[in-house]
VOGU-3710 file (C-alpha; in Angstrom, 3 decimals, decimal comma):
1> xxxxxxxxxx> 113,771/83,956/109,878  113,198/85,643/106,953  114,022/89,554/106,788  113,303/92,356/104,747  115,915/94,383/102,392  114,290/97,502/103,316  115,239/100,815/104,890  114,623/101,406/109,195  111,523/103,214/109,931  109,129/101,350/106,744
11> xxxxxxxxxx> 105,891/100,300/108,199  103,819/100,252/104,561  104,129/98,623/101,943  102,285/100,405/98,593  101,747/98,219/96,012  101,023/98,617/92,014  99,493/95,991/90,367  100,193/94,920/87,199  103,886/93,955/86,182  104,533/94,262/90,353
21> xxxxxxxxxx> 102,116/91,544/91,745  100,414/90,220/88,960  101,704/88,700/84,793  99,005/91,303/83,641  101,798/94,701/81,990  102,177/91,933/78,978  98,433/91,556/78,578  97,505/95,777/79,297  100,362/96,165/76,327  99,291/93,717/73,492
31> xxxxxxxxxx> 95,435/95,181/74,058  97,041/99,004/74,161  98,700/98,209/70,835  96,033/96,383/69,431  93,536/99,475/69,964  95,861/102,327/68,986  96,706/100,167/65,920  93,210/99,778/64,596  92,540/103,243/65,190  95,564/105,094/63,632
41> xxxxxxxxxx> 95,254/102,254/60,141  91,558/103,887/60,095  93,018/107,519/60,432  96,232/107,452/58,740  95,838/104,320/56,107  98,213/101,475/55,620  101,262/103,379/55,915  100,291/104,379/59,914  102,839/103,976/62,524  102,595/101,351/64,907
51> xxxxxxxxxx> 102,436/101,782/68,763  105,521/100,292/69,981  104,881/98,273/72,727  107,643/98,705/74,173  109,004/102,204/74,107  105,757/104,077/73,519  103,903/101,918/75,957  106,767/102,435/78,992  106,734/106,377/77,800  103,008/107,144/77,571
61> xxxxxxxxxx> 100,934/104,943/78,858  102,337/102,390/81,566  100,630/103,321/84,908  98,762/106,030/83,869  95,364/105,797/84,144  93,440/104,942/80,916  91,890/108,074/79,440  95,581/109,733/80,895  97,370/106,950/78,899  95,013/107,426/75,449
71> xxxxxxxxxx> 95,527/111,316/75,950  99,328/111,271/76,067  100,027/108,582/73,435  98,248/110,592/70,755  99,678/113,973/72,182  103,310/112,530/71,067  101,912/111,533/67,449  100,435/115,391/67,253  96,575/113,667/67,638  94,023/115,297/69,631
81> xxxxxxxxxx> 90,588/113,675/70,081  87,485/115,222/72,222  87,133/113,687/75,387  83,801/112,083/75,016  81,485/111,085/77,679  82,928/107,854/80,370  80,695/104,798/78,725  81,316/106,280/75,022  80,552/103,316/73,093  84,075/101,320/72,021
91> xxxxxxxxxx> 83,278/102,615/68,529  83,538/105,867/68,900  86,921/108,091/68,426  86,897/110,091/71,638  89,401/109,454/74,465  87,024/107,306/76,617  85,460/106,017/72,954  89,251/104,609/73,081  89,729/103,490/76,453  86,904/101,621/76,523
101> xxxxxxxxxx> 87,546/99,722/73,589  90,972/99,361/75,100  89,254/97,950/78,218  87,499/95,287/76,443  90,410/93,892/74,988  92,135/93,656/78,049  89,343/91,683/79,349  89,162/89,907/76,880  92,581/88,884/77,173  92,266/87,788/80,533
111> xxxxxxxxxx> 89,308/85,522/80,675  91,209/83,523/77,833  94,603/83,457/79,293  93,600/83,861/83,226  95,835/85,818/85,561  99,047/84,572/87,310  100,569/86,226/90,378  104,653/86,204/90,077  105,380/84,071/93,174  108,447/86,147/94,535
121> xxxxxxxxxx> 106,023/88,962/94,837  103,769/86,750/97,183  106,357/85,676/98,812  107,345/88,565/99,688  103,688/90,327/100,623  103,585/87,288/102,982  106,893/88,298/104,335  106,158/92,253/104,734  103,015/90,874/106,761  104,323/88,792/108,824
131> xxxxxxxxxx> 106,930/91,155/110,029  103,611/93,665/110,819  103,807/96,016/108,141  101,020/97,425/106,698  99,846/96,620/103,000  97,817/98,313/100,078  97,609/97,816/96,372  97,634/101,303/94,357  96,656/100,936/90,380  95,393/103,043/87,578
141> xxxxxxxxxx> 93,242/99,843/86,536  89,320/100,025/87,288  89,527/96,331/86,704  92,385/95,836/90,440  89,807/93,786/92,412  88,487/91,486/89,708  92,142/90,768/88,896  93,095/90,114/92,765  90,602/87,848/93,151  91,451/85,528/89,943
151> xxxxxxxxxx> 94,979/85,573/91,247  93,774/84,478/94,326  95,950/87,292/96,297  93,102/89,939/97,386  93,291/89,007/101,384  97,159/89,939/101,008  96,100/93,893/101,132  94,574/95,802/103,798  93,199/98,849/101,465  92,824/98,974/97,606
161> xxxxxxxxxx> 92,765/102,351/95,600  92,537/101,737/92,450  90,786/103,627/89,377  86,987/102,834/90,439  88,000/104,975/93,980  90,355/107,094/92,513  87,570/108,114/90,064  84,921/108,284/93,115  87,828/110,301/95,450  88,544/112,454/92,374
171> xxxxxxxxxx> 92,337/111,446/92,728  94,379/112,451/89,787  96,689/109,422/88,890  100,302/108,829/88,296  102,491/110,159/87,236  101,078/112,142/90,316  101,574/110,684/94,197  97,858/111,083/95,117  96,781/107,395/94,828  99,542/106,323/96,759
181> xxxxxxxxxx> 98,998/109,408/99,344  95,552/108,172/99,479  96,343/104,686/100,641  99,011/106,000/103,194  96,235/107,569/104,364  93,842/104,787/104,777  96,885/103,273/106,810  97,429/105,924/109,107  101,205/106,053/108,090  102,810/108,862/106,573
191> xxxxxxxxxx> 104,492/108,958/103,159  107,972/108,709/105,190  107,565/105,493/106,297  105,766/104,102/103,341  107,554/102,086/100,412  106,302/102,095/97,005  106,684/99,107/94,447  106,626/100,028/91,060  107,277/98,702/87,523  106,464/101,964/85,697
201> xxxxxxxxxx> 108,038/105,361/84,795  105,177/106,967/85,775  104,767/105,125/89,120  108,607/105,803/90,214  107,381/109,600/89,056  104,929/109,358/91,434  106,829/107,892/94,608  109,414/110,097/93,836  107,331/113,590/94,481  105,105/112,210/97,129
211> xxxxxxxxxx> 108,749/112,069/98,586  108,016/108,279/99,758  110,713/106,550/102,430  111,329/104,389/100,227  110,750/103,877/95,624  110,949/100,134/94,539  111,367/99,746/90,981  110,464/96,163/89,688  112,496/95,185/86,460  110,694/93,035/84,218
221> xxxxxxxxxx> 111,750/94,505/81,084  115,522/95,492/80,924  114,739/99,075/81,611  116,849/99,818/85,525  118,799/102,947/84,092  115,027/104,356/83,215  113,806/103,640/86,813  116,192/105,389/88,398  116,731/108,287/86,344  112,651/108,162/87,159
231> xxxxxxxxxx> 112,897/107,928/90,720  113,912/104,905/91,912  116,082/104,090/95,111  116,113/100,662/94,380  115,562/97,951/91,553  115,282/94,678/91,601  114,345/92,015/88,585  111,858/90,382/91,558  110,545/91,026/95,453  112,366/87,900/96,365
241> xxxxxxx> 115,218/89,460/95,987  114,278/91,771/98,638  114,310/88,892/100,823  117,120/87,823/103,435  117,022/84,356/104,519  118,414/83,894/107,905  117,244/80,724/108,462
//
């Protein structure tokens, strides 16, 4: 019988999407860097700085969501754009001008290369449900459904906020706990007896101050010390490792 590594009293499992459940953090980075890079060669010239997508994507824009992540990336380079209007054309150099061409990339990306669930983590969503716990994915991306369903892994979650409802609900996103509140709240469960899986800085933020039984942090990249010192209680390099096989 298979049990879970988890602390007495969890009855929810919150779940963020990309880099938790899903391959999709290495496809969000290459289109982050691949926007910011065409824009800052066309402001600064061939000696611009790069995004990093490493440090500057885990620092400023990982989990955020996407006019957040635009804003604070060119806050740390001393850049500061008009917001623009939500469908800005991709074109344009405004924050949503930005995200949206950001957006396209990503989408791009993904019809090409498809989208690939990490199969500890549905391993483990089967697990949480079979021992009657209650689960919900929480993401920054307006794109969470559409990427669910190619992964094949949508019926695995009882309530989705993602940026489409957090936009509707007027939710701000993480770094702050409302998204996740939110789906605790869909659940009927309190924050106490709700875990929160995480890959990013800004989601361990986020479990951290909606003071959350329980803050996951999913290792993909080498950075553990980070998640901590961000808020997490536990870290792990994959949800199958949360797993305790009595059988």
């Amino acid at each position: 019988m298979t049990k879970l590594c988890l602390p007495d009293g969890i009855r929810a499992c919150l779940f963020d999407l990309d880099g938790v459940l899903t391959r999709t953090a290495v496809v969000h980075a290459a289109a982050w860097k691949q926007m910011f890079d065409e824009y800052l060669r066309r402001r600064d010239g061939p000696s611009f700085r790069p995004f990093d997508s490493g440090r500057d994507y885990d620092e400023y824009v990982d989990g955020r969501p996407r006019a957040d992540g635009v804003r604070t990336f060119l806050a740390s380079r001393g850049i500061e754009l008009p917001d623009g209007e939500p469908d800005d054309p991709p074109d344009r150099d405004t924050v949503h001008g930005l995200g949206n061409r950001k957006n396209i990339l990503v989408l791009e990306k993904i019809r090409k290369e498809g989208v690939e669930a990490y199969p500890g983590s549905v391993r483990f969503v089967e697990a949480v449900r079979a021992e009657g716990l209650r689960t919900a994915v929480v993401s920054s991306s307006a794109n969470c459904r559409d990427v669910l369903i190619a992964a094949g892994i949508e019926h695995l979650f009882e309530v989705r906020i993602d940026g489409v409802v957090a936009a509707e609900r007027k939710l701000p996103g993480k770094p702050h706990p409302d998204t996740f509140l939110e789906a605790g709240r869909e659940l009927a469960i309190g924050p106490e007896a709700a875990a929160v899986f995480e890959d990013a800085l800004a989601g361990m933020e986020a479990g951290r101050s909606g003071h959350f039984g329980c803050v996951v942090g999913v290792d993909r990249v080498g950075q553990a010390d980070a998640l901590r010192a961000h808020g997490a209680d536990i870290v792990v390099k994959d949800l199958a490792e949360l797993l305790e096989d009595d059988s």
